[in-house]
C-alpha positions as CSV (number, residue, x, y, z in Angstrom):
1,X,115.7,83.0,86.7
2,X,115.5,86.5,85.7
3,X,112.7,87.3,87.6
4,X,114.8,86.2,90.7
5,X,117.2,88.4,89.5
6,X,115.0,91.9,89.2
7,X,113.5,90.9,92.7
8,X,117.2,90.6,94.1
9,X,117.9,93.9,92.7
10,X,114.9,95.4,93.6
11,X,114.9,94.6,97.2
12,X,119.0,95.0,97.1
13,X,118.3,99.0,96.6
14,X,115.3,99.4,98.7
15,X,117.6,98.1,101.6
16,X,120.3,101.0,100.3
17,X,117.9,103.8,100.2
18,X,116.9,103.1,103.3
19,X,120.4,103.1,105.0
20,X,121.1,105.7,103.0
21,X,117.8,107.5,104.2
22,X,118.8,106.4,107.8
23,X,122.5,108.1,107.4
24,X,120.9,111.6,106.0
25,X,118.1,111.7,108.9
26,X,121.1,111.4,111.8
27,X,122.6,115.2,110.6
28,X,119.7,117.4,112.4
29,X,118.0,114.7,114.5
30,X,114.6,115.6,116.6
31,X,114.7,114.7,120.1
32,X,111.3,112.2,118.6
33,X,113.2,110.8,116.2
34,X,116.1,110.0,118.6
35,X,113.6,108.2,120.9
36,X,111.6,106.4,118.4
37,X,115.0,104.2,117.9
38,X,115.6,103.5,121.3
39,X,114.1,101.0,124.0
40,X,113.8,101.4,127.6
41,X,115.5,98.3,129.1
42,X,113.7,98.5,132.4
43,X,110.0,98.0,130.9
44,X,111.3,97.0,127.1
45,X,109.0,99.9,125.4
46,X,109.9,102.4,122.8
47,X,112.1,105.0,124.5
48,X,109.0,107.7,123.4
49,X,106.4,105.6,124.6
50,X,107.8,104.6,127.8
51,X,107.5,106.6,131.7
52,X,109.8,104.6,133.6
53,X,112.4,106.4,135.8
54,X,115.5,105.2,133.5
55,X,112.9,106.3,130.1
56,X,113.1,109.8,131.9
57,X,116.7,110.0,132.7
58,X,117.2,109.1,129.2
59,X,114.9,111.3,127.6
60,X,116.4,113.9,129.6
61,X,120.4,113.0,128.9
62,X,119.0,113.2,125.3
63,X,117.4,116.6,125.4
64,X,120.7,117.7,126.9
65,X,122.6,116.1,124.4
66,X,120.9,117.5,121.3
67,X,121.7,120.9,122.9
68,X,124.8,120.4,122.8
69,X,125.1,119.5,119.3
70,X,125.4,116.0,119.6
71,X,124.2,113.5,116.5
72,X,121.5,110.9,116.7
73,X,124.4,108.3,116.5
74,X,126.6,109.3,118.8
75,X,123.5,109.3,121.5
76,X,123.2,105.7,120.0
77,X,126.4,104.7,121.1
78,X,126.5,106.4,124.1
79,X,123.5,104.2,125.2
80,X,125.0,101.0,123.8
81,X,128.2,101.4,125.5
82,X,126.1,102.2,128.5
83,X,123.0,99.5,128.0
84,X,124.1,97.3,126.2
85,X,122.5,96.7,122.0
86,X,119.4,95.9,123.5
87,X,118.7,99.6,123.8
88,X,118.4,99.4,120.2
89,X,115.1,99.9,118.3
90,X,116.4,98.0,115.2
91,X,119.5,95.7,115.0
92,X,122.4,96.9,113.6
93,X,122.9,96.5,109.5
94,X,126.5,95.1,109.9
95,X,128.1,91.8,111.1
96,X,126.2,88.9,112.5
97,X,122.5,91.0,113.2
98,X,122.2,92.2,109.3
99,X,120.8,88.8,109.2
100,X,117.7,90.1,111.2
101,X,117.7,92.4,107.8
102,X,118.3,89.8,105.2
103,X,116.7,86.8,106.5
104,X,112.8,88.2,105.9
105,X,113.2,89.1,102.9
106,X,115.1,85.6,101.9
107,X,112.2,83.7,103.1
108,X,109.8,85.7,100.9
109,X,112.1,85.3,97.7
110,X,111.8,81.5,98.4
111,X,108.6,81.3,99.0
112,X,107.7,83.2,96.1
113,X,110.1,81.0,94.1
114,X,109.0,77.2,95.8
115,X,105.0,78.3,95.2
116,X,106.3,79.3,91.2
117,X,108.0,76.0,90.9
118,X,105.4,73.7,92.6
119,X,102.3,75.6,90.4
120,X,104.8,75.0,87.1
121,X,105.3,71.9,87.5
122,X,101.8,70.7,88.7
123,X,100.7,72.0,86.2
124,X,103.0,70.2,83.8
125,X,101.7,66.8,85.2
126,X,97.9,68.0,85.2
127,X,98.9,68.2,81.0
128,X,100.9,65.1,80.9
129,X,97.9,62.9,83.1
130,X,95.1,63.1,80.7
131,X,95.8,63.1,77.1
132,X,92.6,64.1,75.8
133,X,91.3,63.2,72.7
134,X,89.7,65.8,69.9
135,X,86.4,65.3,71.7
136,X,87.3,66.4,75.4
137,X,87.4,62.9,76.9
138,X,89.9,61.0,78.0
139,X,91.7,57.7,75.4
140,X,89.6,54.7,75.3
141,X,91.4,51.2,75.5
142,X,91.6,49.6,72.0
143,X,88.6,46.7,72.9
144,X,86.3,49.0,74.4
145,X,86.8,51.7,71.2
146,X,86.0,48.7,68.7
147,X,82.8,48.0,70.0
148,X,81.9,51.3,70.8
149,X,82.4,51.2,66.6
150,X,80.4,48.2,65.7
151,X,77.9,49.7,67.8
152,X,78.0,53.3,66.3
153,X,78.3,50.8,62.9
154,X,74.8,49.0,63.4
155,X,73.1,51.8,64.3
156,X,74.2,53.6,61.3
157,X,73.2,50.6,58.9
């Protein structure tokens, strides 16, 4: 269980630092960096891959924006309110869509842990199946042993 544990806490502050990351980057944000987390919701491409009309209005209410001193989240929200969330890269990390966060990296901790527990104990039956004598093979029955000894005896006599 303590491996569990370490990848818990492992992932647990990976998935800080980058929240924490993400916070820090909004102070001074690039007009790139602003439209890498948006979408265009006429054609559903990255805001800084997109040419749609609406992709240049926005790229242009953002260059405007920036100018004026505005953060990377309050462009976010000014899109959202306007939008809706589906303007949004990436879900947001609170409330019902931090499962789109959570729920990957559950299903790899499982994983992992079912494919640990099905070797472990397959192997524990792969031991328990053939108890093998000092030889290498496998028990004889008790009849078949004592004639395999008379034999071995008249040979040897």
């Amino acid at each position: 269980m303590k491996p569990f544990a370490a990848v818990l806490a492992i992932l647990a502050l990976v998935f800080g630092l980058a929240i924490a990351f993400r916070g820090h980057a909004s102070k001074h944000p690039t007009q790139a960096a602003v439209e890498s987390g948006l979408v265009c919701t006429t054609c559903h491409e990255p805001l800084d891959e997109s040419s749609s009309p609406l992709a240049q209005q926005m790229k242009a209410f953002i260059r405007a924006k920036l100018a004026a001193g505005w953060s990377e989240k309050q462009i976010d929200d000014h899109f959202v309110a306007e939008l809706g969330p589906q303007v949004l890269a990436t879900p947001p990390t609170h409330g019902f869509d931090l499962l789109a966060w959570l729920l990957p990296f559950a299903a790899i901790v499982f994983g992992a842990t079912a494919v640990g527990v099905g070797a472990r104990a397959w192997l524990r039956n792969k031991d328990d199946e053939g108890e093998e004598q000092e030889d290498g093979g496998p028990p004889l029955e008790p009849s078949l042993e004592l004639r395999v000894d008379q034999e071995l005896a008249r040979f040897d006599g």
